[in-house]
Legacy VTK file of the C-alpha trace (Angstrom):
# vtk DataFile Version 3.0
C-alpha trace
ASCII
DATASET POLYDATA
POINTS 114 float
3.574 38.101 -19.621
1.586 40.549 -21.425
-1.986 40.431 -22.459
-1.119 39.021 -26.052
1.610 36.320 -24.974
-1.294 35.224 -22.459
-4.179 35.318 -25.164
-1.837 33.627 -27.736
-0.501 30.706 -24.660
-4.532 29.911 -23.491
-5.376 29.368 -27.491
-1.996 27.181 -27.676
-3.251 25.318 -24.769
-6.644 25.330 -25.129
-6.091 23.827 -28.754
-3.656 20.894 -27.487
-6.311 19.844 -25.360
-8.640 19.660 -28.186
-6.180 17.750 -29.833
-5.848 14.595 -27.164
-8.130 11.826 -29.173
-11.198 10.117 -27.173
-10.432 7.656 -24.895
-6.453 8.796 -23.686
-5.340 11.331 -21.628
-2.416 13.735 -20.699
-0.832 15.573 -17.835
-0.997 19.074 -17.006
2.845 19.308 -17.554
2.097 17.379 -21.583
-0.579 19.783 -22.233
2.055 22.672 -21.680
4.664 20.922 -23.732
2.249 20.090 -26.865
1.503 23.789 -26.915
5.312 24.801 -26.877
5.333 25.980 -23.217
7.477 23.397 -21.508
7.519 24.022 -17.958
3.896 25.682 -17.737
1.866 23.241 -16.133
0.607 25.431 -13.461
-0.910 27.515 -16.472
-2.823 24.988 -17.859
-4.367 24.327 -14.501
-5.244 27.629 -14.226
-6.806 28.139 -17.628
-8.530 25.129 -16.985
-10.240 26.006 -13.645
-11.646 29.022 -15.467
-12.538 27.528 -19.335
-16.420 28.333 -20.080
-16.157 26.132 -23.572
-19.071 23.650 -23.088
-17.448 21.130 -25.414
-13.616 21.356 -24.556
-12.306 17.779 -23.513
-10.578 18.781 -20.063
-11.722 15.709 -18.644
-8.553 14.006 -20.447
-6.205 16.646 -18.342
-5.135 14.709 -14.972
-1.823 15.133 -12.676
1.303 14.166 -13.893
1.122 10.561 -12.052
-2.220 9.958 -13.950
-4.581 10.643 -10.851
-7.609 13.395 -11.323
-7.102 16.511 -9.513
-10.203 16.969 -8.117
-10.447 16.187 -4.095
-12.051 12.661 -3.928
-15.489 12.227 -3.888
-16.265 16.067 -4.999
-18.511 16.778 -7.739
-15.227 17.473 -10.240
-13.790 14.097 -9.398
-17.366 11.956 -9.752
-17.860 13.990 -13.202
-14.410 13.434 -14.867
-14.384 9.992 -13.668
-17.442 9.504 -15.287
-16.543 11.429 -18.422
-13.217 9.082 -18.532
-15.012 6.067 -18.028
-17.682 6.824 -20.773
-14.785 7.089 -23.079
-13.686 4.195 -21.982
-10.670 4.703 -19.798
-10.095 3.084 -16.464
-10.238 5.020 -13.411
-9.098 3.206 -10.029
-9.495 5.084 -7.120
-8.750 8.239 -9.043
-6.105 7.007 -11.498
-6.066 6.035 -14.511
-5.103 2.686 -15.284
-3.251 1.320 -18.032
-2.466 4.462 -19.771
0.143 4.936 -22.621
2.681 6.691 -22.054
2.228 9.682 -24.994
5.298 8.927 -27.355
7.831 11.633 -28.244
8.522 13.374 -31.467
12.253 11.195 -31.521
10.442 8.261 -30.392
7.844 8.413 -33.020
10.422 8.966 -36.173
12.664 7.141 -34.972
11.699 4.582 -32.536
10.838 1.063 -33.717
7.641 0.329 -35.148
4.625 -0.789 -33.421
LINES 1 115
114 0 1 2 3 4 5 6 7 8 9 10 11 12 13 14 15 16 17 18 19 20 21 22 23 24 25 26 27 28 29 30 31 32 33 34 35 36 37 38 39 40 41 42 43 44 45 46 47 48 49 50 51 52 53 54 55 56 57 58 59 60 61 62 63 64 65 66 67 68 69 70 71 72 73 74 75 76 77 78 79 80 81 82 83 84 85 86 87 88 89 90 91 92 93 94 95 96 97 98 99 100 101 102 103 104 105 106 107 108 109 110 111 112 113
């Protein structure tokens, strides 16, 4: 990918993860597909293991089966659980519990209403 295709994916990314509200979450693999790179997951990790930005929300980031990516018990894992929590999401032993599913585009236009 050349530099500009990788400046212009990080702001992509970096802007969909401003975008997920207070208090939900999303998976790596999301992230990539809100910012129109389906299959990029491992980028967003990336980006994210290097962002400076003191107030980006990558505390709402986790794995694709809802669990932080931190080891257990590190000091990544203690502070996004704690970030989560203060938003008040419920973390479990590292997961999050009782998330929502993020609807689709199709599901959202067309899917009944809530």
């Amino acid at each position: 990918m050349a530099a500009s295709e990788t400046n212009d994916a990080a702001r992509r990314i970096f802007t969909a993860i401003r975008a997920i509200p207070k208090g939900e979450v999303a998976g790596y693999g999301e992230v990539a597909r809100r910012a129109g790179l389906p299959g990029r997951a491992r980028m967003v990790a990336r980006l994210l293991s290097t962002a400076s930005e003191p107030n980006l929300p990558w505390h709402r980031v986790l794995r694709s089966d809802g669990r932080i990516a931190f080891p257990d018990g590190s000091e990544g894992f203690r502070e996004q659980s704690a970030r989560l929590r203060a938003e008040g999401v419920r973390v479990d032993a590292g997961k999050v519990v009782g998330a929502r599913k993020p609807r689709t585009l199709d599901e959202s236009l067309w899917g009944p209403p809530e």
